[in-house]
C-alpha positions as CSV (number, residue, x, y, z in Angstrom):
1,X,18.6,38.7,-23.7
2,X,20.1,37.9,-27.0
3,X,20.7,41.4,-27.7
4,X,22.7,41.8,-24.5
5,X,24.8,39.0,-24.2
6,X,28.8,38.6,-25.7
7,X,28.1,36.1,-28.5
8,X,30.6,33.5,-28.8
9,X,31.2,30.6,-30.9
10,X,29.3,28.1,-28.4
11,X,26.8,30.9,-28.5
12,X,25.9,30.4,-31.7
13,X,26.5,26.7,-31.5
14,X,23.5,26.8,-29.4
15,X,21.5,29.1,-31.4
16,X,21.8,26.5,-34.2
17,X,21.1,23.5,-32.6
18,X,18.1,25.6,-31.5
19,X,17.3,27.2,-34.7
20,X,13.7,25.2,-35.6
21,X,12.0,26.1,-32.5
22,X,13.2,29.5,-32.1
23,X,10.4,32.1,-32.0
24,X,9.9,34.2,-35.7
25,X,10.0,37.5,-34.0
26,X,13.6,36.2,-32.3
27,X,15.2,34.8,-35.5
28,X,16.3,38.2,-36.7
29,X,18.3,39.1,-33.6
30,X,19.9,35.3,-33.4
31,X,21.1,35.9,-37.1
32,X,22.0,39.3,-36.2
33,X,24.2,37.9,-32.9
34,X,25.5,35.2,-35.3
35,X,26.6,37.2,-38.1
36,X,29.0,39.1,-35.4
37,X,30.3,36.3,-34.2
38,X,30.9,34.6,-38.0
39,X,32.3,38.4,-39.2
40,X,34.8,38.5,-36.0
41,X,36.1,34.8,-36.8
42,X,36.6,35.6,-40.6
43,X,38.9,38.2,-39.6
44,X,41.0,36.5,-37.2
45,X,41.2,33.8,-39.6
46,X,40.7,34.6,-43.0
47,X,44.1,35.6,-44.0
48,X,45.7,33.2,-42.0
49,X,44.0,30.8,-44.8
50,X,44.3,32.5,-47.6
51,X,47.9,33.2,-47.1
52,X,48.7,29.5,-46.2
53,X,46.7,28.2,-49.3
54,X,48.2,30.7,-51.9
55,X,52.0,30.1,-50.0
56,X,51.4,26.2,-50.1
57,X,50.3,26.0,-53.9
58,X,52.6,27.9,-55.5
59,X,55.6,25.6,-53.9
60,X,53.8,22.6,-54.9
61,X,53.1,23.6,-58.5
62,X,56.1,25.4,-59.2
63,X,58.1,24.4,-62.2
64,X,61.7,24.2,-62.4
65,X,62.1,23.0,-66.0
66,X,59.9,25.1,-67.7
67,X,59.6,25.4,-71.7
68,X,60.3,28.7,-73.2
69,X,56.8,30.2,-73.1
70,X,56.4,29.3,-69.3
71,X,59.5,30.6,-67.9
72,X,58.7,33.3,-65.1
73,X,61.4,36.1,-65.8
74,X,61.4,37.9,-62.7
75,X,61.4,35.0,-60.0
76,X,64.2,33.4,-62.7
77,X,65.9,36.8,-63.0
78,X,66.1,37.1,-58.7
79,X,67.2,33.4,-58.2
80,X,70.2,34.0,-60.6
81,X,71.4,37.5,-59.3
82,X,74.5,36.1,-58.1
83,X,75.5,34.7,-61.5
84,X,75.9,38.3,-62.8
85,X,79.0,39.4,-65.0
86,X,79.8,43.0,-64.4
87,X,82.2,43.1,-68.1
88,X,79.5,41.3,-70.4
89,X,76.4,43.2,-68.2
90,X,74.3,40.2,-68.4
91,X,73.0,37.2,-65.7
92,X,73.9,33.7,-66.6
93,X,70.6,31.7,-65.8
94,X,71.7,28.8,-64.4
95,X,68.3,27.9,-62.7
96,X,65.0,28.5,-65.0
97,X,61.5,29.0,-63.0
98,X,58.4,28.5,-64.3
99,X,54.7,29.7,-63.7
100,X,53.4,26.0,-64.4
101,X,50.9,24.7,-65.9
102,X,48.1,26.9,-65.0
103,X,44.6,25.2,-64.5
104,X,41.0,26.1,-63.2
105,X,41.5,25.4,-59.8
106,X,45.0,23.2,-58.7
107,X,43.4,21.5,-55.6
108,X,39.6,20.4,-54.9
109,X,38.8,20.5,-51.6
110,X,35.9,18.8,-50.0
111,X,34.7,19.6,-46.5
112,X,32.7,16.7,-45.2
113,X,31.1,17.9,-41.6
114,X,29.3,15.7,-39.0
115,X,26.6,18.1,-37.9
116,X,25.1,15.8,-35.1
117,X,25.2,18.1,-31.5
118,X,28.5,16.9,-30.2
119,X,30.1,18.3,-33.4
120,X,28.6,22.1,-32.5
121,X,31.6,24.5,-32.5
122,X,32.9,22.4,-35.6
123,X,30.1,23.1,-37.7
124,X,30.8,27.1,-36.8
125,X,34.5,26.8,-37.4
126,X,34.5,24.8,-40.7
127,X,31.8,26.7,-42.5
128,X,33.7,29.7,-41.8
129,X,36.7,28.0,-43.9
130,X,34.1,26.5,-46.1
131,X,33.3,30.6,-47.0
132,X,37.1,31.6,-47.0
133,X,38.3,28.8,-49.1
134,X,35.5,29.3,-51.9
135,X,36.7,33.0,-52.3
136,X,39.9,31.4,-53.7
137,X,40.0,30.9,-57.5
138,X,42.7,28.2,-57.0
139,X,40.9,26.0,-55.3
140,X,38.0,24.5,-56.3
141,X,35.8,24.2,-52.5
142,X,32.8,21.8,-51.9
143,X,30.6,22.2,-48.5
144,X,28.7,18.6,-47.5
145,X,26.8,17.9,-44.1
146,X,25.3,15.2,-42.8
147,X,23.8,13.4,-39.9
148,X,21.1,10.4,-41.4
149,X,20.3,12.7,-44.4
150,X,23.6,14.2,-46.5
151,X,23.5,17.6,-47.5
152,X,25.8,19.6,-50.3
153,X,25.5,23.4,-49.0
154,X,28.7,24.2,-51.3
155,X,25.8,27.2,-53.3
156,X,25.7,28.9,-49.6
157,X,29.1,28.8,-49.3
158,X,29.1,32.6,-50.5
159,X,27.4,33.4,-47.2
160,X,28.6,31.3,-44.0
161,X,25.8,33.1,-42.1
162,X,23.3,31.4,-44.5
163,X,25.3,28.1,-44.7
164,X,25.3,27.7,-41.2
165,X,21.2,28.2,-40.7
166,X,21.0,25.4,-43.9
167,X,22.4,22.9,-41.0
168,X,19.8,21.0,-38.6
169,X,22.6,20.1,-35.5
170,X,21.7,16.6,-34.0
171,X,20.4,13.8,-35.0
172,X,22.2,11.0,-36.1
173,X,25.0,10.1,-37.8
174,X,25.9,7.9,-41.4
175,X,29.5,8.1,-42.2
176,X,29.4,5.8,-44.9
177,X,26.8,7.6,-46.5
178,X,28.4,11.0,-46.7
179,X,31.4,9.6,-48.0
180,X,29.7,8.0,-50.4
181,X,28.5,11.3,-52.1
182,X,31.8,12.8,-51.6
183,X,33.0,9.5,-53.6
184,X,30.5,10.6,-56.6
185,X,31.3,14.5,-56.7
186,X,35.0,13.8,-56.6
187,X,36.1,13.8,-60.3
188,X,39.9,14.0,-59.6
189,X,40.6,11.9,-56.9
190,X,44.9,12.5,-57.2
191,X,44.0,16.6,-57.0
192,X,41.7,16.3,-54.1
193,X,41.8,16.8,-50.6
194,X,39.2,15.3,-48.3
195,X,38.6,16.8,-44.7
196,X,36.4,14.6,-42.8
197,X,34.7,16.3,-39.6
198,X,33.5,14.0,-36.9
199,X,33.7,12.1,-34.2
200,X,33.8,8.9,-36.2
201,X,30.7,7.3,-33.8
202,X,28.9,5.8,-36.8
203,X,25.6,5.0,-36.4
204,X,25.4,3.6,-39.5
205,X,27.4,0.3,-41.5
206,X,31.7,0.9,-39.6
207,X,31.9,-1.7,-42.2
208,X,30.9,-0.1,-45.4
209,X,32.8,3.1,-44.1
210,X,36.1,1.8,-43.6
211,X,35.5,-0.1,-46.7
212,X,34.5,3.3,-48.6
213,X,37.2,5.2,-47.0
214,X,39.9,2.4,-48.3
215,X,38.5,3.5,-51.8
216,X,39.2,6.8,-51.1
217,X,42.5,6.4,-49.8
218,X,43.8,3.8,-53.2
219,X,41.9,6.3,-55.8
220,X,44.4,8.9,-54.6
221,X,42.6,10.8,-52.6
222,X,44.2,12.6,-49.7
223,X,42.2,12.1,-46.7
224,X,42.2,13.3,-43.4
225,X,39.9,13.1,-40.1
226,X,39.5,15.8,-37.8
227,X,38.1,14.5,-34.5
228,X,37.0,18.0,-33.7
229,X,37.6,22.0,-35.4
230,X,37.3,24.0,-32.4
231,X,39.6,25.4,-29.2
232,X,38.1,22.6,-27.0
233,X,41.1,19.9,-27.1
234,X,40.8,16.1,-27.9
235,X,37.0,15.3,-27.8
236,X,34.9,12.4,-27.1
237,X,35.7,9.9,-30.4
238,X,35.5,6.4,-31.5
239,X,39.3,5.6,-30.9
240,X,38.2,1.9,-32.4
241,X,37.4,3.5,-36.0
242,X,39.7,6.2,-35.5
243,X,42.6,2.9,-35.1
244,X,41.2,1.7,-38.2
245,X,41.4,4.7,-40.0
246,X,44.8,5.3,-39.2
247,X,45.0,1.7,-40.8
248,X,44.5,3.0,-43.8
249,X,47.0,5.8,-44.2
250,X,44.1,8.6,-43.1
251,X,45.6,10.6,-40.0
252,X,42.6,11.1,-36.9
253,X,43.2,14.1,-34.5
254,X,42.0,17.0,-33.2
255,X,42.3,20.6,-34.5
256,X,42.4,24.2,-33.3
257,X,41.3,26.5,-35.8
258,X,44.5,28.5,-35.5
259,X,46.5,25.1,-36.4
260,X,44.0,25.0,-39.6
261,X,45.6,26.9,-42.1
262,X,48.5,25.4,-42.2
263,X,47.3,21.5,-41.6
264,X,45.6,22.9,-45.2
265,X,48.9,24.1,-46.7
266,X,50.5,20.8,-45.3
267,X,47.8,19.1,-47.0
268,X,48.5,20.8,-50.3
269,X,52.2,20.3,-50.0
270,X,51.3,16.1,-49.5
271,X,53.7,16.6,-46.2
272,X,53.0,13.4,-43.7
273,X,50.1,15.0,-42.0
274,X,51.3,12.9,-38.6
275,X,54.8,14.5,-38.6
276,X,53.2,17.4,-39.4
277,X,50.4,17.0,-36.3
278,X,54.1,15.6,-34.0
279,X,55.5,18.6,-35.2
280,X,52.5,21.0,-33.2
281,X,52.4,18.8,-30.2
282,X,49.2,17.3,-31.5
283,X,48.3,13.5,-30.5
284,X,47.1,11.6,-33.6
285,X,45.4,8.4,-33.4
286,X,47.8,5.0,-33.8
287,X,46.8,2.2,-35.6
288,X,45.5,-1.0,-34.0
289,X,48.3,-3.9,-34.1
């Protein structure tokens, strides 16, 4: 049946919530069907990404006061064209651009993904982006899961087919427990950018998350909640936490994965991720009075 069927992303949803009691001799074929669907996805949205990321980072790093050594010629050259004077054959360079201050990776980005069974087509979506993202040297990308138990899958990232069989969909959930691992990998918090995937029902302590996320939020971390990555609208949520997040500067909405590439460049840009959501017709969460 497997072999027949058009796979899909809720196809492969299912296959992975299924994935410990499916038969040995039918593993194969559900990798096989999952690995088309994960190859089709990358390259819808693969460049979309990387385009956005690259686009986004070089407006937010680029340097308009450069010292001597840093000056980019030919950008500097092109912006100053107009300032040419035929009788002396020379530009005046009114405006210098620079290339920055190059580093290993400008932006660290952490995807943080509820994999309990309501968060299905999410777990497919972001560890495709998860496996896009990491191919970019200019980001530095980390891959956590959780339901009770947190995972760090950021070593499979290199294979989202492989990532994707490393998650155990359903179960519970502990918030405050995955971000307080994210808390302890992030090493700087003012370069980082924190994408937390779930539906905010916490069966864990709301108390210790909100309190956890507030340390996020004043160590300079950018955060933002995603109530859902997939084509499927505004799910199920906990508007209550969702309120209180919003409290705390951290937008809460839903996501297509078309719209994700450039909530990321937004992100990078540190644009006001609600104006930005307003601007795509995209209901965030308000905060309670």
């Amino acid at each position: 049946m497997l072999e027949q069927v058009e796979p899909d992303v809720h196809l492969v949803a299912s296959l992975l919530t299924l994935s410990k009691v499916i038969p040995e001799k039918t593993k194969d074929t559900a990798r096989m069907v999952v690995r088309k669907v994960v190859e089709e996805l990358e390259r819808k949205l693969a460049n979309p990404l990387i385009q956005a990321v690259h686009g986004s980072l070089n407006r937010a790093t680029r340097n308009y006061r450069p010292k001597q050594n840093e000056i980019d010629w030919d950008r500097t050259i092109r912006l100053n064209l107009k300032n040419y004077l035929p009788e002396k054959r020379t530009i005046i360079a009114e405006r210098l651009v620079g290339h920055g201050h190059k580093r290993s990776s400008l932006r660290d980005i952490v995807l943080c993904v509820d994999q309990s069974g309501s968060m299905a087509s999410s777990m497919v979506y972001a560890g495709i982006f998860g496996a896009v993202l990491a191919t970019l040297k200019a980001v530095s990308t980390r891959m956590v899961v959780f339901d009770t138990a947190v995972v760090d899958l950021t070593e499979d990232l290199q294979d989202p087919v492989d990532l994707l069989f490393g998650t155990q969909l359903g179960g519970g959930t502990d918030i405050n427990r995955a971000l307080t691992y994210c808390q302890q990998i992030i090493s700087r918090p003012s370069q980082t950018i924190l994408v937390l995937i779930t539906d905010l029902y916490e069966g864990g302590d709301s108390q210790s998350m909100l309190r956890r996320a507030a340390e996020l939020v004043s160590s300079g971390v950018q955060v933002v909640c995603l109530l859902a990555l997939s084509d499927q609208g505004a799910p199920s949520y906990d508007k209550h936490h969702a309120a209180a997040l919003a409290k705390l500067g951290i937008p809460a909405f839903a996501c297509t994965p078309e719209l994700f590439p450039e909530l990321m460049a937004a992100a990078i840009q540190q644009q006001d991720l609600n104006l930005w959501a307003a601007s795509n017709e995209i209901v965030t969460t308000r905060s309670e009075s």
